[in-house]
Residue, then its C-alpha position, 0 to 999 in steps of 0.5 A: x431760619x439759616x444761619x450761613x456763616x457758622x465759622x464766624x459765630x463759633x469763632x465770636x462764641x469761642x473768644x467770649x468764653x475763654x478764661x484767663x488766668x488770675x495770678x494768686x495774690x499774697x494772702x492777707x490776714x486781717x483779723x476781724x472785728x465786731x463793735x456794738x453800738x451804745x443802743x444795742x449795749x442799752x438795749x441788751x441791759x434793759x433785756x436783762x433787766x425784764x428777764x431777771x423781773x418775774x412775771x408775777x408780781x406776788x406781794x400784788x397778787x396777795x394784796x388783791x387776795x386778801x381783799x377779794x376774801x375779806x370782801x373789801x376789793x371793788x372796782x369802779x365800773x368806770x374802770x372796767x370799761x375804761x379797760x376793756x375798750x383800751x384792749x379792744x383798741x389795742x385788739x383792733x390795731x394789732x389785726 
């Protein structure tokens, strides 16, 4: 392939590259804003509120105690089976 009007092409080249200049504008000092919404507020009490909840519920866990040792904690197998097929549905649905 032979490119016969080289001059041309550099020319066109050159024009499409040239840079002008852009005059300063005057700064202009706008000072920035946050604003969080009502359900972002709503959200971060319900947070707090886990967060100061403790994991272990202990009046619980000594009820439960208590029963197990003296031998009157049953639980229905109706219940174990209602329990263990929700967390196996829940299982399924979270892979």
């Amino acid at each position: 392939m032979r490119i016969e009007d080289r001059m041309r092409i550099f020319q066109l080249y050159s024009s499409s590259t040239r840079v002008n200049k852009v005059e300063k504008k005057q700064d202009v000092r706008n000072a920035d804003k946050l604003e969080i919404s009502s359900e972002a507020r709503d959200f971060q009490a319900i947070l707090n509120a886990i967060k100061s909840t403790p994991d272990i519920r202990e009046e619980k866990v000594n009820e439960i105690k208590s029963k197990i040792e003296s031998g009157t904690y049953n639980v229905s197998a109706k219940d174990v089976v209602e329990k263990l097929i929700r967390e196996y549905k829940q299982a399924k649905n979270a892979w």
